[in-house]
C-alpha positions as CSV (number, residue, x, y, z in Angstrom):
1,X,29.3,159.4,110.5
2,X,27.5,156.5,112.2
3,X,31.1,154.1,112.7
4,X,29.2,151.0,112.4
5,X,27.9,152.0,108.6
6,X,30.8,153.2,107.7
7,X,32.5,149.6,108.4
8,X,30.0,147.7,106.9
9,X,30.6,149.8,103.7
10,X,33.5,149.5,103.7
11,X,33.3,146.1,103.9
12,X,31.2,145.8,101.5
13,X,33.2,147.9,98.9
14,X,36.0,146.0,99.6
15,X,34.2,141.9,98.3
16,X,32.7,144.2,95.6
17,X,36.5,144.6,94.6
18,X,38.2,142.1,95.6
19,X,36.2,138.8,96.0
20,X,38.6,136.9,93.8
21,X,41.6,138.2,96.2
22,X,44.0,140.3,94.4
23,X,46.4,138.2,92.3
24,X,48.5,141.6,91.6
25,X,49.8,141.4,95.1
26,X,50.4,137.5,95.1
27,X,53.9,138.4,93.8
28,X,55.0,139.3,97.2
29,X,55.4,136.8,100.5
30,X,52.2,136.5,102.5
31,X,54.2,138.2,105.9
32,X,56.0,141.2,104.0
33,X,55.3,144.6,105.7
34,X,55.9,148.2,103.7
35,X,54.2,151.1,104.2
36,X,52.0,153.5,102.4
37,X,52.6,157.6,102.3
38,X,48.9,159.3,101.5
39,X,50.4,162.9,99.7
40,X,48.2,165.4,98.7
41,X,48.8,166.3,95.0
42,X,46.3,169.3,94.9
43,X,45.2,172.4,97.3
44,X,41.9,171.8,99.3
45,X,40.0,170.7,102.6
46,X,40.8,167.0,103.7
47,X,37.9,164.4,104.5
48,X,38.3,161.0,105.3
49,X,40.6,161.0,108.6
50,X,37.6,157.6,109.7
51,X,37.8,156.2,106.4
52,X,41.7,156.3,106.7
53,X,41.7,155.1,110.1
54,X,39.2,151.8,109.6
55,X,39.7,151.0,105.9
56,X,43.4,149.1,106.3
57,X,42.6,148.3,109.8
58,X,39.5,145.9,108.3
59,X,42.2,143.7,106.0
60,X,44.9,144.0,108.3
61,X,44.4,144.7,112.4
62,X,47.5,145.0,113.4
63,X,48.4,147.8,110.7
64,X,49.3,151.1,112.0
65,X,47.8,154.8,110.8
66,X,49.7,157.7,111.1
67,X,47.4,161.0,110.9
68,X,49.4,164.4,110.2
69,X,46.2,165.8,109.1
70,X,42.4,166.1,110.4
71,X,39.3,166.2,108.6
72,X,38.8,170.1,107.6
73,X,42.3,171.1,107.7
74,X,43.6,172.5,104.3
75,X,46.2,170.6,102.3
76,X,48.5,171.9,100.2
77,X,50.7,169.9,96.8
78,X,53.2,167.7,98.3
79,X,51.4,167.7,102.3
80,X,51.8,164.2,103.7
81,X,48.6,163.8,105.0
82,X,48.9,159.8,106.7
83,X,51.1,157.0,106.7
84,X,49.7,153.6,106.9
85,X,52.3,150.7,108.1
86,X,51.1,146.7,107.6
87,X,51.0,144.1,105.5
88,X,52.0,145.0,102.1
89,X,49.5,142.5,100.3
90,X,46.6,143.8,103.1
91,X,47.7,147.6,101.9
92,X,47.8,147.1,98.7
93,X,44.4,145.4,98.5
94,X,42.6,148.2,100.3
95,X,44.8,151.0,98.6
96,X,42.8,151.8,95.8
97,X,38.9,151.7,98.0
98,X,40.3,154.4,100.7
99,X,42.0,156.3,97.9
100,X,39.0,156.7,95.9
101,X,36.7,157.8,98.7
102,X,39.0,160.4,100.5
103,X,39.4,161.8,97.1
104,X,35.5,162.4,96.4
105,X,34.7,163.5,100.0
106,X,37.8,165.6,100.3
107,X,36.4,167.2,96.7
108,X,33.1,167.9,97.8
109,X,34.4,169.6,101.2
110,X,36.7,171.5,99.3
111,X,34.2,172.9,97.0
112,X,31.7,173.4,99.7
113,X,34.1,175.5,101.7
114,X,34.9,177.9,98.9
115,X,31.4,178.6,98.0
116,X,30.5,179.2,102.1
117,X,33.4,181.6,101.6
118,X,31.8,183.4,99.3
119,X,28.3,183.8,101.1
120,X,30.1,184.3,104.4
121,X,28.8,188.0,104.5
122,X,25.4,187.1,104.7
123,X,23.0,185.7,106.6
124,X,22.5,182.6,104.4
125,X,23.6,179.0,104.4
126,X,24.2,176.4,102.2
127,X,22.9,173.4,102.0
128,X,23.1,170.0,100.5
129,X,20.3,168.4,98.4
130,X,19.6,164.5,98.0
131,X,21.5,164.5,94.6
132,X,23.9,162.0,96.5
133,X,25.1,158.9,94.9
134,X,23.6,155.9,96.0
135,X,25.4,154.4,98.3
136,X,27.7,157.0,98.9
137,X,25.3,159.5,101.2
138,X,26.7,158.8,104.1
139,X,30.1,159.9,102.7
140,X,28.9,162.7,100.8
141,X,26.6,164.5,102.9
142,X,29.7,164.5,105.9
143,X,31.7,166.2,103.8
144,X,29.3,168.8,102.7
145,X,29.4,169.4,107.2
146,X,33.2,169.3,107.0
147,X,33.8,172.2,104.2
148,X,31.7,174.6,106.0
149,X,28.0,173.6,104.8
150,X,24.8,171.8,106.2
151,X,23.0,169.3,105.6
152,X,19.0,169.2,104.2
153,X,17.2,166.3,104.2
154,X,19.2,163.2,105.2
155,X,16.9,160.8,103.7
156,X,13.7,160.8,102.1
157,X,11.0,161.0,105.6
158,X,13.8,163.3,107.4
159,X,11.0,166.1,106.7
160,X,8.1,166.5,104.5
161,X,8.9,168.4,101.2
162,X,6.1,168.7,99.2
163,X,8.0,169.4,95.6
164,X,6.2,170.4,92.4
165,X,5.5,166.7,91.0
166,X,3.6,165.8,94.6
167,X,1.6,169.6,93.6
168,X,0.4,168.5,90.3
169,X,-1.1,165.8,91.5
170,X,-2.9,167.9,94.3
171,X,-6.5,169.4,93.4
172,X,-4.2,172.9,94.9
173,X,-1.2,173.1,97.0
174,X,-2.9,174.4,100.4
175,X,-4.8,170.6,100.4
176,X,-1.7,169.0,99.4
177,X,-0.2,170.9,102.9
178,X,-3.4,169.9,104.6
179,X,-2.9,166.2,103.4
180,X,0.5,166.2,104.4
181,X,0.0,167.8,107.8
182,X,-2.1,164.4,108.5
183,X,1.2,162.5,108.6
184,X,3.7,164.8,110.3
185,X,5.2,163.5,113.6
186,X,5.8,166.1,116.3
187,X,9.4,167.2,115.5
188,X,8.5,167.3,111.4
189,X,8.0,170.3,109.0
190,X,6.6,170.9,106.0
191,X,8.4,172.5,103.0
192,X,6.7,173.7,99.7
193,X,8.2,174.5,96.5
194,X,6.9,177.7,94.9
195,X,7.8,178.9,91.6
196,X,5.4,182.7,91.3
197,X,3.8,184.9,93.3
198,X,0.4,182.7,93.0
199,X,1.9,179.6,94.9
200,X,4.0,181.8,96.9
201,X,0.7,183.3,98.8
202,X,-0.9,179.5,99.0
203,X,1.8,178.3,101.0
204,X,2.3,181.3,103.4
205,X,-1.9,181.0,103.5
206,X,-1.7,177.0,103.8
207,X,1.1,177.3,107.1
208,X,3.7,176.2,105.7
209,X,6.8,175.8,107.8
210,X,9.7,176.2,104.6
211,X,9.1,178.0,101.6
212,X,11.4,176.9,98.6
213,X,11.7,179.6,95.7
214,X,12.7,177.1,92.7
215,X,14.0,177.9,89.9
216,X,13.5,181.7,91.0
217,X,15.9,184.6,89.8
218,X,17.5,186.1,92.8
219,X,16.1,189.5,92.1
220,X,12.7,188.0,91.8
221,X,13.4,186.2,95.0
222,X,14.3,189.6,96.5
223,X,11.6,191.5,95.1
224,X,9.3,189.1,96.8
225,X,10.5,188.0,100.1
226,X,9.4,190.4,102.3
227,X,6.0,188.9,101.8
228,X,6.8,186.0,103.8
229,X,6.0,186.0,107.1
230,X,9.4,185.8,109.5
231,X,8.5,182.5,111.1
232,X,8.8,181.1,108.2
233,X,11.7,179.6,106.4
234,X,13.0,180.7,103.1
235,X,15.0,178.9,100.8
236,X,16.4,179.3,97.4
237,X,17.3,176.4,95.5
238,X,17.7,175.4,91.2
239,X,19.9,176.5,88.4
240,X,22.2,177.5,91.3
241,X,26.1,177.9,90.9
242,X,29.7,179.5,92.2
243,X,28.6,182.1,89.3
244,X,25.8,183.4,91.0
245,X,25.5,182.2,94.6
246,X,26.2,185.6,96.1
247,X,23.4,187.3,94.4
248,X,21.2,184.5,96.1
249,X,22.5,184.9,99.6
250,X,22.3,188.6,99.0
251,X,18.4,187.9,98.4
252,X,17.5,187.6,102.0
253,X,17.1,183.6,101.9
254,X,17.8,181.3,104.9
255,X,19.2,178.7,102.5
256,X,20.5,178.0,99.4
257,X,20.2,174.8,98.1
258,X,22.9,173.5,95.6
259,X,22.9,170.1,94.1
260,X,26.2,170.8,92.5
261,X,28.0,170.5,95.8
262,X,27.6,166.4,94.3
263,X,27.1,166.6,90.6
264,X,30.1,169.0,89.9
265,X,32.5,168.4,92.6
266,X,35.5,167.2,91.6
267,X,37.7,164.6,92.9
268,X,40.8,166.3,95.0
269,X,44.3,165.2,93.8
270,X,45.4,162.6,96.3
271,X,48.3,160.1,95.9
272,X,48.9,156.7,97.8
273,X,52.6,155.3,96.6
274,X,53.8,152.2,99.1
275,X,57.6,152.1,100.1
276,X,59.0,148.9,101.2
């Protein structure tokens, strides 16, 4: 993660919370130190040792992190993973911020590295989409890297994808290649969605660098792939889940694709509780 984004978000997180101050923590004496035991309250992959390490420091410089565990290590119910020492008002006021975050990244690694489990006989590998939440990219896309998986595209001109509303709009999708081809920069490729056999020959005859099958079975994807050239890219991507994410790698794709690595993750179990 770039260090410098990752402060100004944070900073930026934390006025968005707390630009009144936190009247909560007015009850205890400006100087008054305690300290803060991060506990893991479910089984999974941390992420978030940088967000741990810069959050508190941002309120309160002289506080002191602790670090037991690293990003990509598993945690198990009642691990402590870090122990933050400061100011108690400065703790408290920042508590809540690098709670939620380590929670969603550490959920999103965790669920990545069981489903690159699953596909770990193959030749495949999974990949992120750009169903990230605003904002929280950054955040999310790193923890995809942490729990085993890669990224795809980072942003929207980190490639060119030609998907199936930029196609419909094209008089065919070999000049819609063509067109795009005008605008590539030397270290760029070009990926096309496909969804039959018709579109499938058009982009192997149009050059293109990545072939998506969307919204594809995996036996029609398997059925089918052998017609694609080996210097081109194959990836399988839509209406892709744990349920039937083997039968995809098992297809003979390069990737797979899965927007539910954001949409369905869910939040690991993580616990801050402050001793004084």
């Amino acid at each position: 993660m770039n260090l410098l984004l990752v402060r100004e978000k944070l900073k930026q997180f934390y006025l968005e919370d707390s630009h009144y101050g936190d009247i909560s923590s007015a009850i205890f004496n400006h100087d008054e130190q305690g300290a803060l035991y991060v506990k893991a309250k479910s089984n999974g992959v941390f992420t978030g040792e940088l967000i741990l390490k810069e959050a508190f420091k941002l309120v309160d410089n002289e506080s002191k992190i602790c670090l037991n565990v690293r990003d990509g290590e598993e945690i198990k119910v009642g691990d402590t993973i870090a122990e933050v020492k400061g100011n108690l008002r400065a703790i408290l006021s920042m508590e809540r911020i690098a709670l939620n975050l380590i929670q969603r990244m550490s959920g999103i690694a965790t669920k990545t590295n069981r489903i690159v489990r699953q596909i770990s006989h193959t030749e495949a590998k999974l990949t992120d989409t750009r169903k990230t939440t605003p904002g929280l990219g950054m955040f999310e896309k790193y923890a995809v890297r942490v729990g085993g998986g890669v990224n795809h595209r980072r942003n929207l001109n980190d490639g060119l994808m030609l998907k199936d509303n930029h196609i419909a709009y094209s008089p065919s999708l070999k000049i819609a290649v063509e067109l795009a081809r005008a605008h590539l920069g030397p270290m760029d490729k070009i990926e096309v969605e496909i969804e039959n056999s018709d579109m499938l020959q058009e982009a192997i005859d149009a050059k293109a660098d990545i072939i998506m099958f969307d919204n594809c079975s995996a036996d029609w994807i398997k059925s089918h792939i052998s017609s694609v050239p080996k210097h081109i890219q194959t990836e399988a991507s839509g209406n892709i889940s744990e349920k039937n994410v083997r039968s995809y790698a098992e297809s003979g794709v390069d990737f797979i694709s899965m927007g539910a690595l954001f949409y369905e993750a869910k939040a690991l179990d993580i616990s801050m509780k402050v001793v004084i």
